[in-house]
C-alpha positions as CSV (number, residue, x, y, z in Angstrom):
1,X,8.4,23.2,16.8
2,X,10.6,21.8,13.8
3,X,8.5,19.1,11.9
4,X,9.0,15.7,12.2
5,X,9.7,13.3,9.3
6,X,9.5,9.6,9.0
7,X,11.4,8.7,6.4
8,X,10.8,5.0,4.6
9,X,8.4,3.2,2.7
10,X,5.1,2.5,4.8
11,X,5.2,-0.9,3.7
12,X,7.9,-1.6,6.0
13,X,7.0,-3.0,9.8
14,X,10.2,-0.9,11.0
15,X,8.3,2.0,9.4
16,X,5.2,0.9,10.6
17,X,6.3,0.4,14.3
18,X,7.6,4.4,13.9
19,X,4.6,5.6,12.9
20,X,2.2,3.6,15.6
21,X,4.5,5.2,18.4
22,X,3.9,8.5,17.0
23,X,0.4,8.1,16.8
24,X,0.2,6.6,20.8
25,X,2.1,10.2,21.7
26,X,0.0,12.5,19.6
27,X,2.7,13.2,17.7
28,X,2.8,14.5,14.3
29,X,5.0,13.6,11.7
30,X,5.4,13.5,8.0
31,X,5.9,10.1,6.2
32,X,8.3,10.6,3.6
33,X,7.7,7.0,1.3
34,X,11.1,6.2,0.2
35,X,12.9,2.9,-0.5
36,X,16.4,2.2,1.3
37,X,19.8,2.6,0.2
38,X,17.8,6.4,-1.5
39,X,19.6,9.5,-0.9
40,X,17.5,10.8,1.6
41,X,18.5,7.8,3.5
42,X,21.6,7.2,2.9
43,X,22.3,11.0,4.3
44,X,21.3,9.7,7.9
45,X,21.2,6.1,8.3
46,X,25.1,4.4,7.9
47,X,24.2,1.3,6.5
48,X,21.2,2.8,4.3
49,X,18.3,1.2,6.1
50,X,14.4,2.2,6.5
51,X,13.6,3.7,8.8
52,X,14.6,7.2,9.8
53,X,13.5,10.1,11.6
54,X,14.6,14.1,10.8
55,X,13.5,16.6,13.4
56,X,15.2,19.4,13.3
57,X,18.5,19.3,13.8
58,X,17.9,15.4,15.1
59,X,18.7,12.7,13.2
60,X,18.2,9.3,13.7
61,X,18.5,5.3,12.6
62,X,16.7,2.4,13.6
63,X,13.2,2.3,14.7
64,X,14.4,1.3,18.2
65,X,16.3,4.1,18.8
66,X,13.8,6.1,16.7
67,X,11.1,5.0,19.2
68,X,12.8,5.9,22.0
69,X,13.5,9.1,20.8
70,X,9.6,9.7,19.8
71,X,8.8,8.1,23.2
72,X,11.1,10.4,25.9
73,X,11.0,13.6,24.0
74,X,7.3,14.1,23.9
75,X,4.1,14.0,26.1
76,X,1.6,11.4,26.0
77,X,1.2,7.4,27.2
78,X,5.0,6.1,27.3
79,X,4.9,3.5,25.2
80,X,8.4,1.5,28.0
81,X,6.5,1.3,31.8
82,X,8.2,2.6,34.5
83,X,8.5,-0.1,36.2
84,X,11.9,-1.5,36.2
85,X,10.8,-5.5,35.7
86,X,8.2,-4.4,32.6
87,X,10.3,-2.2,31.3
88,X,13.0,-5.1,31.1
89,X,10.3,-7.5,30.1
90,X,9.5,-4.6,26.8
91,X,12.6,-5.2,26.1
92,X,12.9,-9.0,26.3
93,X,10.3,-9.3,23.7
94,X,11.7,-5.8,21.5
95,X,14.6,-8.2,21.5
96,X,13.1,-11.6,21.0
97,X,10.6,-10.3,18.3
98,X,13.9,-8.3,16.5
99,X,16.4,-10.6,16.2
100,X,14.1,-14.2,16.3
101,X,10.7,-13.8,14.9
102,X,11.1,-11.2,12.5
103,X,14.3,-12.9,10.4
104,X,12.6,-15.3,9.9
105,X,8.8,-14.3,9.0
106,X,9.4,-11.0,7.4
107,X,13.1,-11.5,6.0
108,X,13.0,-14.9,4.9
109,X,8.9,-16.2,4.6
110,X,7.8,-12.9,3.3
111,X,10.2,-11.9,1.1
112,X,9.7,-15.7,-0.5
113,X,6.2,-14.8,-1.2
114,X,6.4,-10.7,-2.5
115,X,10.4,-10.6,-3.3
116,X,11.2,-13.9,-4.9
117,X,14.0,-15.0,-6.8
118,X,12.5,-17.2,-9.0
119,X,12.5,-17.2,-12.8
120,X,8.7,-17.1,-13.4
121,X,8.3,-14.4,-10.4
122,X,6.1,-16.8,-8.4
123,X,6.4,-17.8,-4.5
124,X,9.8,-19.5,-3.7
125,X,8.2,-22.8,-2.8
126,X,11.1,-24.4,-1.7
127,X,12.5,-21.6,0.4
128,X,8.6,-21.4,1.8
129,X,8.0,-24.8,2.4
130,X,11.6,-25.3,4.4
131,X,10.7,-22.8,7.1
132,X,7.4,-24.0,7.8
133,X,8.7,-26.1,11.1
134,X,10.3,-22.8,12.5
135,X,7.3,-20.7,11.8
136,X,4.9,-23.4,13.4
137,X,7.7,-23.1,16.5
138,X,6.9,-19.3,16.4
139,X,3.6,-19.1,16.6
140,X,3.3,-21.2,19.3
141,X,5.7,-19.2,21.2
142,X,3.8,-15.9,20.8
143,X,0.5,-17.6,21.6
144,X,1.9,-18.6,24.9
145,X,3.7,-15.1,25.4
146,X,-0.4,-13.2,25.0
147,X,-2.6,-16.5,25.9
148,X,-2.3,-14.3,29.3
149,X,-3.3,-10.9,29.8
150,X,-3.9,-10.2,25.4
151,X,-0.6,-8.2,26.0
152,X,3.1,-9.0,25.5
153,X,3.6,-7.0,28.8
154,X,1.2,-7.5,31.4
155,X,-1.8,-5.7,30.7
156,X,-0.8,-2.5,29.2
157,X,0.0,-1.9,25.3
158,X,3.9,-1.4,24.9
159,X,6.9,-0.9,22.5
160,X,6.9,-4.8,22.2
161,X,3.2,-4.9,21.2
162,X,4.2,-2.4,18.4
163,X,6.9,-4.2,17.3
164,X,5.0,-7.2,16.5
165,X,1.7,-6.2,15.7
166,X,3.0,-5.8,12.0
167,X,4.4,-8.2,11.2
168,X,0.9,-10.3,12.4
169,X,-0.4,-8.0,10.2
170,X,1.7,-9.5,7.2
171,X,1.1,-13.2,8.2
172,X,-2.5,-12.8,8.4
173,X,-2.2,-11.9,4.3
174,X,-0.7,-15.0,3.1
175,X,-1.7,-18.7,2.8
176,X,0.4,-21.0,5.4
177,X,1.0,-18.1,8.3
178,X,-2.7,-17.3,8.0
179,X,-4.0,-20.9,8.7
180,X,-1.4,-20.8,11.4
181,X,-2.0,-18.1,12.7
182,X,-5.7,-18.7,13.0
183,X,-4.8,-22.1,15.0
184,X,-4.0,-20.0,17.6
185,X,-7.1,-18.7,19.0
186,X,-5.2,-16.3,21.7
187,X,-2.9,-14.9,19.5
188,X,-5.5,-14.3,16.1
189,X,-7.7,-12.5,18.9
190,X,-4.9,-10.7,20.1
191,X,-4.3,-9.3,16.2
192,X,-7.7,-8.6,15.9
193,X,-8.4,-6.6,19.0
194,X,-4.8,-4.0,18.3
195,X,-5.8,-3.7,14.8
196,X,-8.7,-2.0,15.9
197,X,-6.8,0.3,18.4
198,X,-6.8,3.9,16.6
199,X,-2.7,4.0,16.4
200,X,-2.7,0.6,14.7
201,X,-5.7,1.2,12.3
202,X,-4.9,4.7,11.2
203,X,-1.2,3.5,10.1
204,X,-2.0,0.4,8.6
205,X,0.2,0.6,4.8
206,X,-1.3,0.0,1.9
207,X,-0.4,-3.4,-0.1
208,X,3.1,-4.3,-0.9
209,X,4.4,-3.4,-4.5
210,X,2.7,-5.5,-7.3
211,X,-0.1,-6.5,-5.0
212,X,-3.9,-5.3,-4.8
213,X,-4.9,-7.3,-1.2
């Protein structure tokens, strides 16, 4: 069988999510750690984003369709239920944690803190400071969503728990998401039980460029 590449840095929670699907299917893969807009993906992906797959003659963009991909063409758990109503419900929260939570804690409160355009390098304070309301707002929400069944889906781990779990990952690092997020007793527990689960744990990235935690 042709060999599978994922191709984009591993710091990346797109990446990440691609890599914890292949690891719930058995599947392996080699991780080729590249920034975007690089040649190698540029060649595949239109708009030059991170992730995406090669196998064989397959190419694809977009962890969602990459996931999908990963998830239908090989054996193992399937990571969308067969059930009609969870499998909408997967991709409820796919969606919600896509275009809601994540442009706003990884693209905007993240990249304040490690991407910064400030003079002196440092945190973007004001940037930081100005989405703490919508962050607070977010949390909550996924407390509620896992206060439940520890799942974003019933009882069973899904697509939409890989989605998120790394960006929890992330806010757990730094200063104001991590005293958040450890207000929320259901949802800390909930990170802390997954990132023990062998497909989270044996993926987890090393630190961000220019950091040592």
């Amino acid at each position: 069988m042709s060999e599978l590449k994922i191709i984009g840095g591993p710091q990346s929670n797109f990446v990440w999510l691609t890599r914890i699907a292949c690891s719930e299917k058995g599947v392996p893969y080699t991780l080729v750690p590249v920034f975007p807009h690089t040649p190698e993906v540029d060649a595949i992906h239109p708009v030059g984003k991170i992730p995406v797959l090669q196998h064989g003659d397959v190419t694809l963009a977009e962890s969602r369709a990459i996931c999908v991909y990963i998830d239908r063409v090989f054996d193992g758990p399937s990571l969308i239920p067969s059930d009609p109503v969870d499998a909408a419900r997967t991709e409820q929260w796919i969606s919600i944690v896509n275009t809601h939570v994540d442009p706003v804690l990884m693209r905007q409160y993240v990249a304040a803190h490690y991407f910064p355009d400030t003079a002196d390098g440092e945190p973007d304070r004001k940037r930081i400071d100005g989405l703490l309301e919508k962050m607070e707002a977010q949390f909550a929400m996924l407390e509620r969503a896992v206060a439940q069944t520890g799942h974003l889906v019933n009882g069973s781990f899904t697509l939409a728990d890989a989605n998120l779990l790394p960006i929890l990952f992330y806010m757990n690092k730094l200063p104001e998401s991590r005293v958040m997020l450890g207000q929320k007793k259901q949802l800390k527990a909930y990170l802390d039980r997954h990132l023990q689960r062998k497909s989270v744990a044996e993926t987890i990235p090393p630190p961000m460029p220019g950091r040592s935690e």
